[in-house]
C-alpha positions in Angstrom: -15.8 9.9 119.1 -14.4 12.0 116.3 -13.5 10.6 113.3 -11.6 12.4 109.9 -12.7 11.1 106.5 -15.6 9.9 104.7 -13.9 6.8 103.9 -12.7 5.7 107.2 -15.6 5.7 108.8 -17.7 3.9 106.6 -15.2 1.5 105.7 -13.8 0.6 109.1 -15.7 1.8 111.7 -18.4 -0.5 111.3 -16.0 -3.1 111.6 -15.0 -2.4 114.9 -19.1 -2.1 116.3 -20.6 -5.3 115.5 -23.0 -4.5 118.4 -24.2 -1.1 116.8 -27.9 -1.1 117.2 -28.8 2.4 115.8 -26.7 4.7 112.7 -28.2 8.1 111.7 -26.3 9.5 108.7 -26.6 13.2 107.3 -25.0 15.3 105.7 -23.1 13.4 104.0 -22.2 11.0 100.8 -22.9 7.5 101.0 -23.0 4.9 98.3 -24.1 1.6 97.7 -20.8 0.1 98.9 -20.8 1.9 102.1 -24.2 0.4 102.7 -23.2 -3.4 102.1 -20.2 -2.3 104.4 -22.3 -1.3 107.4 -25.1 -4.0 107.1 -22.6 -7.0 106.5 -20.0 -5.5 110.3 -23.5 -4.4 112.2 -25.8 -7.8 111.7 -27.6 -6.4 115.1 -28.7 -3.3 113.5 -32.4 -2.1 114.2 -32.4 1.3 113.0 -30.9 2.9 110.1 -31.3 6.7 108.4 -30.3 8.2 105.7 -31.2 11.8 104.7 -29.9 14.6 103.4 -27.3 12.5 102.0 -26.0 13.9 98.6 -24.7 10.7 96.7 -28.4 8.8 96.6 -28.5 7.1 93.7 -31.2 8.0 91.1 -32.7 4.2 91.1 -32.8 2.2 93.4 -29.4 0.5 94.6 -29.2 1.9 97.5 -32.9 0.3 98.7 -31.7 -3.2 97.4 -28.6 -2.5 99.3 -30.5 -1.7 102.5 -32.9 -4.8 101.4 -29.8 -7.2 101.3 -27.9 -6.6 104.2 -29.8 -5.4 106.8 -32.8 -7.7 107.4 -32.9 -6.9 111.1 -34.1 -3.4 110.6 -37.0 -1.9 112.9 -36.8 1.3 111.7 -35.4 2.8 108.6 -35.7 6.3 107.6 -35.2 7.3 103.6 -36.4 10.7 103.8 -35.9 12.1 100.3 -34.7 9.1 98.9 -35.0 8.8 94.7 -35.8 4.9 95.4 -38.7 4.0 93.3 -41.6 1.4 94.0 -39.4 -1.9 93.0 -36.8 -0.5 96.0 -39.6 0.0 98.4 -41.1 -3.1 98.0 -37.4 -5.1 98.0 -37.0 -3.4 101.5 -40.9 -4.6 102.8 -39.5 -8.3 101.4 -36.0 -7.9 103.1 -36.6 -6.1 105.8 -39.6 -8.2 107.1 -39.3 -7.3 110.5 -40.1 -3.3 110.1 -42.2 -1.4 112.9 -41.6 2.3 111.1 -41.2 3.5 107.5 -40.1 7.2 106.7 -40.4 7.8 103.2 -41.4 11.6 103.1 -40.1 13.9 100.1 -39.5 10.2 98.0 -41.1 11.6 95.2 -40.4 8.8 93.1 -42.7 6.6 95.0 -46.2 5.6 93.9 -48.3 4.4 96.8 -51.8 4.6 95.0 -52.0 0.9 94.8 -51.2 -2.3 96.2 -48.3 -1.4 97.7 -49.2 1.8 99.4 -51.9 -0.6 101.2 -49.6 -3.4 102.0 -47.4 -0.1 104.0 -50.5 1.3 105.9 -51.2 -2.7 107.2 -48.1 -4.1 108.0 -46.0 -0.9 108.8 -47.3 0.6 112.0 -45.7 3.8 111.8 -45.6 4.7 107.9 -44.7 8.0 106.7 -45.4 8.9 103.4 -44.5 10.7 100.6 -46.6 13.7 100.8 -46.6 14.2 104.9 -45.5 17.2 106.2 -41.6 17.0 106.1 -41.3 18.9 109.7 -38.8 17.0 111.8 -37.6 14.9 108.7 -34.2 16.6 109.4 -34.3 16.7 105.1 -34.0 20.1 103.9 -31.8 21.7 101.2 -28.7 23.3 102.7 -26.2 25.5 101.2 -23.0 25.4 99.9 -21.2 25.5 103.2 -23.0 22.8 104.8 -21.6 20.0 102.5 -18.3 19.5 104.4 -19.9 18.3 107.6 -21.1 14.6 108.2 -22.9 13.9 111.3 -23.1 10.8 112.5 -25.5 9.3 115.4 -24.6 6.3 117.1 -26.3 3.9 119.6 -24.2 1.6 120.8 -27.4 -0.5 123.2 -28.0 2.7 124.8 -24.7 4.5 124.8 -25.4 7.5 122.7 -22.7 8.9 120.8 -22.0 12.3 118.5 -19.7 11.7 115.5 -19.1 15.2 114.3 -16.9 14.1 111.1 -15.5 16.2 108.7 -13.7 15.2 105.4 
């Protein structure tokens, strides 16, 4: 499938997968809206990533966004995210069924305490902050990288590449 346009895909396509399982987005811009968008058109979602995405909010919308609409979530992946504690821990409350956490380079995040402990016990595979960032996919890119959004889709084992350029 190849799709034109930021704003197509993430405003219709979704629409037209309400089976979509999996959804790796890089390389790209994404806002809050776009993540309401997906999580309200794929209720069977399990596995959601975001990184190297270059419209992440500096708080932490785009967590509660995640937190809201996408309670099915197995595995989420916010490599270099700017969320901060509060969004982490609205994503363990709405996102209760979570198997793996990737939160590397989120270097907002305080996991000293409490919550750091509450991720090592009920998150089985936790990533955090400070782990090597080898195979995040996060890395900064140069100018001429920013035109290209890749897109990742499983459709309940279909896989399909979403080269999409805008």
């Amino acid at each position: 499938m190849y799709l034109r346009g930021k704003a197509y895909w993430l405003t219709r396509a979704p629409k037209r997968f309400p089976q979509l399982e999996e959804l790796h987005i890089s390389l790209g811009f994404i806002n809050v809206k776009d993540i309401e968008v997906i999580g309200r058109n794929c209720p069977q979602l399990k596995s959601f990533t975001v990184n190297k995405v270059f419209q992440w909010s500096h708080n932490d919308e785009h967590a509660l966004a995640v937190a809201n609409y996408m309670p099915e979530l197995r595995h989420l992946d916010l490599c270099g995210s700017n969320m901060t504690n509060d969004g982490l821990e609205a994503i363990l409350i709405g996102c209760p069924h979570l198997e793996s956490l990737d939160v590397r380079m989120c270097s907002n995040l305080n996991l000293e305490g409490n919550l750091g402990k509450l991720c090592t016990e009920r998150i089985k595979d936790f990533m955090r902050p400070n782990d090597s960032s080898d195979n995040c996919g996060y890395h900064l890119l140069s100018y001429e990288f920013y035109h290209e959004l890749h897109v990742y889709m499983c459709f309940a084992g279909v896989e399909v590449w979403c080269p999409i350029n805008f």
